[in-house]
C-alpha positions as CSV (number, residue, x, y, z in Angstrom):
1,X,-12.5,-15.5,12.1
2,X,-16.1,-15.1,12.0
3,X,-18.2,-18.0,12.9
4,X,-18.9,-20.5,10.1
5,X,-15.9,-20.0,8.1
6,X,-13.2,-21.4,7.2
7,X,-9.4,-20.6,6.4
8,X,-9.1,-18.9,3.1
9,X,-13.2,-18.3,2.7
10,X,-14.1,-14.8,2.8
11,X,-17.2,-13.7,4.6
12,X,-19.4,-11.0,4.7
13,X,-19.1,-10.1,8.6
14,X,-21.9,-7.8,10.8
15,X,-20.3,-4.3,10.4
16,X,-19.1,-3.6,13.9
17,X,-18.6,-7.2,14.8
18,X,-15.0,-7.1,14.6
19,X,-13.5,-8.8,17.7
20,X,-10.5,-8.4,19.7
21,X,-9.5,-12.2,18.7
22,X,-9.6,-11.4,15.1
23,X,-7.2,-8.2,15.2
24,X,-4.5,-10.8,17.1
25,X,-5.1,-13.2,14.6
26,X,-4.2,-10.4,11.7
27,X,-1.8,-9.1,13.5
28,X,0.0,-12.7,14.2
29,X,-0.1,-13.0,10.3
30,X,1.6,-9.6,10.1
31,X,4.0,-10.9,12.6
32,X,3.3,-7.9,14.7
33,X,3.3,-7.9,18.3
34,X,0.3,-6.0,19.7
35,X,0.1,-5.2,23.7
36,X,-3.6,-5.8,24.7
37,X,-3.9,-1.7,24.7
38,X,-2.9,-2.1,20.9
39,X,-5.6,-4.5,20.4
40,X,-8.4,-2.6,22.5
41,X,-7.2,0.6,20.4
42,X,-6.8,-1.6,16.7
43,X,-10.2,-3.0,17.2
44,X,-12.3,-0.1,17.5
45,X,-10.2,1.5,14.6
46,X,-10.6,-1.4,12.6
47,X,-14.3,-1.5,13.8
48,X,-15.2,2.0,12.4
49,X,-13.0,1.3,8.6
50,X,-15.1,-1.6,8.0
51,X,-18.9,0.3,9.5
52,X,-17.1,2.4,6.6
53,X,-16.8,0.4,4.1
54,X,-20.0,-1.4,5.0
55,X,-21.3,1.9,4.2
56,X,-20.2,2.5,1.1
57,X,-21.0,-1.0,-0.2
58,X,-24.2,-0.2,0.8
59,X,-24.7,2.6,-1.8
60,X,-26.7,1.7,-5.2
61,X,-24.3,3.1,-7.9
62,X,-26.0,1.0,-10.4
63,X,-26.9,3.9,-12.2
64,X,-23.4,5.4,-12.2
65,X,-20.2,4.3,-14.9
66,X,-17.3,2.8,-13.4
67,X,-14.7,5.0,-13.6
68,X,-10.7,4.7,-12.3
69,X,-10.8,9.1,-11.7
70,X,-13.4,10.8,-10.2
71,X,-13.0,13.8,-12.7
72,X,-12.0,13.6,-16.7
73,X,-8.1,13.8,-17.0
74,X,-6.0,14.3,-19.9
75,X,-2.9,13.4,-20.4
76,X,-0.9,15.9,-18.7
77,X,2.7,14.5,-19.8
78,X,4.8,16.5,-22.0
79,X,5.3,14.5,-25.4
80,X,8.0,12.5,-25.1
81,X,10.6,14.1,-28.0
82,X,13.9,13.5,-27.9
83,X,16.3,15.8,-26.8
84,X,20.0,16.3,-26.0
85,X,20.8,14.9,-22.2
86,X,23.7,15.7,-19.9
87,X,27.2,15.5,-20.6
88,X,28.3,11.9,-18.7
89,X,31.4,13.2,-18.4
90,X,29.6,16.3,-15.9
91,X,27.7,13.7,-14.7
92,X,29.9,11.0,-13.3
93,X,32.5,14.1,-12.2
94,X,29.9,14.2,-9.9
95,X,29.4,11.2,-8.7
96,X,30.8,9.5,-5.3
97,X,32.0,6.9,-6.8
98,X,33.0,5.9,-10.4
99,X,34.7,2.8,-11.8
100,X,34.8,2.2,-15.4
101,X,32.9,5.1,-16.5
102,X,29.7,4.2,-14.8
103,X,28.4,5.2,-11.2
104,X,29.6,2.7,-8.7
105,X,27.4,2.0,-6.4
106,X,28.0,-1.3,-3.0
107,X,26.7,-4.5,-3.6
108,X,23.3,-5.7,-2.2
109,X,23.9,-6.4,1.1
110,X,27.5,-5.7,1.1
111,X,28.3,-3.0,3.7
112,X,29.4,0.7,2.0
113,X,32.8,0.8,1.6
């Protein structure tokens, strides 16, 4: 955690600051196991996503629109008409397993039987 904080503030950290401490402490809360080659490796990865992203926040795009696409889009679904659908009867012929005219399928958790 960087200095001065504490649990549950967010900070704005020194791009590049990340430390090795930090990625065990995410990773601990990921409940990942990291060996201290996975942390030396994590941390410089994690290092240059957030020199990234310190970039990026760094760009004045006052003067653009938020937008959710970065090019206009129309709606490229067909309209939704009804129309006949396929014979159940084909269908669950088909299927693995049927029992009472429906698909059936194991329980949740419940090993296939």
């Amino acid at each position: 955690m960087s200095e001065g904080t504490e649990p549950g503030h967010h900070a704005r950290r020194t791009p590049g600051k990340l430390s090795p401490e930090e990625v065990v402490h995410v990773a601990a809360l990921a409940r990942l196991a990291l060996t201290d080659a996975e942390v030396e490796l994590f941390t410089a990865q994690l290092r240059t996503v957030l020199d990234h992203a310190a970039d990026v926040a760094a760009l004045d795009l006052s003067h653009l629109a938020p937008t959710a696409h970065p090019l206009p889009v129309a709606n490229a679904l067909r309209p939704d008409e009804p129309r006949p659908s396929l014979d159940r009867e084909e269908v669950l012929a088909a299927a693995p397993s049927v029992e009472d005219n429906r698909f059936r399928v194991p329980r949740i958790g419940a090993p296939a039987p």
